[in-house]
N, C-alpha and C positions, 0 to 999 in steps of 0.2 A: 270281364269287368271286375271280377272278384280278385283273380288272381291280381291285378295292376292294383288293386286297395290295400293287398297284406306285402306286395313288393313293396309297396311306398312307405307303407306303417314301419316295416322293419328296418327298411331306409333311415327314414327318421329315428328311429330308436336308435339305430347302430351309430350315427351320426352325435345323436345327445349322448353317449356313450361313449365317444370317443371325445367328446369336448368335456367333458366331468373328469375323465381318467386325466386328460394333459394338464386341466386344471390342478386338479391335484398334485398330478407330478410336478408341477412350476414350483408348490409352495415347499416343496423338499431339494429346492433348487437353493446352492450358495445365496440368489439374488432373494430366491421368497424367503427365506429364511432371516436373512438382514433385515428383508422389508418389517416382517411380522417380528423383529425385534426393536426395530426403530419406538412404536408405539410405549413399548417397554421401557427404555430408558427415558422418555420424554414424564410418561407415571414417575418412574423412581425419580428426576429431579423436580420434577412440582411435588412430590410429595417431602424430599428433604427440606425444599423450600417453605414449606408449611409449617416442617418442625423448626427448622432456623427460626422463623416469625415468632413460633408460638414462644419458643425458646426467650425469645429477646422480650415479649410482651411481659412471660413471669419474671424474668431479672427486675423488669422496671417494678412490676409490683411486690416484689420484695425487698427491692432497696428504698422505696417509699413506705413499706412497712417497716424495714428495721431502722428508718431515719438514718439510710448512710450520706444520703445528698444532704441532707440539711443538717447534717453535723450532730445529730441528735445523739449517734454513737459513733466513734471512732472509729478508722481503719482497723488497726489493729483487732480490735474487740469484734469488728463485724467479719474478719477473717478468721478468728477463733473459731465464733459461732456458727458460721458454715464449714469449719475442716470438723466440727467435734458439734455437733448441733445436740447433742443428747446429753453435752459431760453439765455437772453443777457448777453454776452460776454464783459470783457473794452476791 
């Protein structure tokens, strides 16, 4: 009886053993490798996606602070002010 307990134990060892190793080997396979890239680029476009947004949120609140939609300063003057935002001002 003993002996049929540690044939079977080792059984099953060699078994989880041998499904953790192929496991393994899959994800260094062309297909795991795509797979476990896929998740990757899905992050990097919701995250560009998040800077476009934020990106677009600061224009509006800048161009309602420098009064470009309401006419408060000109084209011109409001394209100065962002190529040179540091030069003097009359």
């Amino acid at each position: 009886m003993g002996r049929l307990f540690w044939i079977a134990l080792g059984a099953a060892a060699g078994v989880l053993v041998v499904r953790k190793v192929t496991k393994t080997a899959q994800q260094y396979t062309p297909e795991g490798v795509a797979h476990s890239l896929e998740g990757v680029g899905d992050a990097i476009r919701d995250f560009a996606g998040a800077v476009r947004e934020g990106m677009d949120v600061r224009e509006n609140e800048l161009r309602v602070a420098l009064g470009v939609d309401s006419g408060a300063i000109d084209a011109e003057t409001a394209r100065d002010l962002i190529e040179h935002p540091t030069s003097h001002r009359d």
